[in-house]
N, C-alpha and C positions, 0 to 999 in steps of 0.2 A: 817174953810174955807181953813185955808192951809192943812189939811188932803183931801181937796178935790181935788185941783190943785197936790199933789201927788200923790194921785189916778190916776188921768188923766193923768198926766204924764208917770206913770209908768205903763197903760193901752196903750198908745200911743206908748211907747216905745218897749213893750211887740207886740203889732200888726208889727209894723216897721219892729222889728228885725225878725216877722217869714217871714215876705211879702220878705226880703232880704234873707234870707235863699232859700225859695223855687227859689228866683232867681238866687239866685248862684248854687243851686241844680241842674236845668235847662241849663245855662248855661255851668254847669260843664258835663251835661250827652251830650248835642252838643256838646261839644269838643271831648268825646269819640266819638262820632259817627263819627265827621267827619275827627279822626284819624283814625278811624277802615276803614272808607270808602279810604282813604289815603292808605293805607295798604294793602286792598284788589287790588286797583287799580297798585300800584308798584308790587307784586305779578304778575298778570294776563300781565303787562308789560315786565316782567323779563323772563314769561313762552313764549311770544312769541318773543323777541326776539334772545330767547336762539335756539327757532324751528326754524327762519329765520336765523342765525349763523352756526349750522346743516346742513341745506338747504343748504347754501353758500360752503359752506364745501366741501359737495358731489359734488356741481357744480364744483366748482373748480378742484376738484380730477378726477373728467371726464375728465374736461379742457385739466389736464395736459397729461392724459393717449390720448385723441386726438391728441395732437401736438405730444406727442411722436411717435404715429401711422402715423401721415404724417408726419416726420421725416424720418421714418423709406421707407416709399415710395419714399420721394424725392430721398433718397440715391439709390433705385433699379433704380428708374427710370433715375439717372443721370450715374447709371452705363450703360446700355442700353442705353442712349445716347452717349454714348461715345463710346459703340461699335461698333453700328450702324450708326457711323462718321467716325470709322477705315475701317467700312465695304464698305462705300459708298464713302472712298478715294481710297480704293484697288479696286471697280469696276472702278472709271473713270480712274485708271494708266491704268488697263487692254485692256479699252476700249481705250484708247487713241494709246497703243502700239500694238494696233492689227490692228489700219486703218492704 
């Protein structure tokens, strides 16, 4: 009789341990996946913000080439103001010493 509760025992045991096997088996293949899916996703993360970084990049570099170009106008146009304030004081002395 005790040959038999050994049996069963070690039948019971024997079921158990594969029933925990294929569960860690499983367990363990969801953890890849949901590293690999981890993974993929930082990847396709990294690819775009490296493209919006780029993008910024060129923005900016336009940016600065703009303000250097209106830079470069304010300075004509404040020249031209100023001569055409030297201009328009030498008319009204003219205009003044002629009446």
């Amino acid at each position: 009789m005790e040959n038999v509760y050994s049996v069963i025992i070690a039948i019971v045991t024997v079921l158990g341990s594969a029933g925990a096997f294929r569960y860690y088996e499983k367990r363990q293949m969801h953890k890849e996946r949901d590293e690999d899916f981890i993974r993929h996703d930082c990847k396709d993360r990294i690819a775009k913000l490296e493209a919006l970084l780029a993008a910024s990049s060129r923005e900016k570099d336009d940016l600065r080439q703009m303000v250097l170009d209106l830079t470069k106008e304010v300075a004509a146009l404040s020249v031209k103001v100023e001569f055409l304030t030297k201009e328009n004081e030498d008319l009204h002395k003219k205009k003044r010493t002629t009446k």
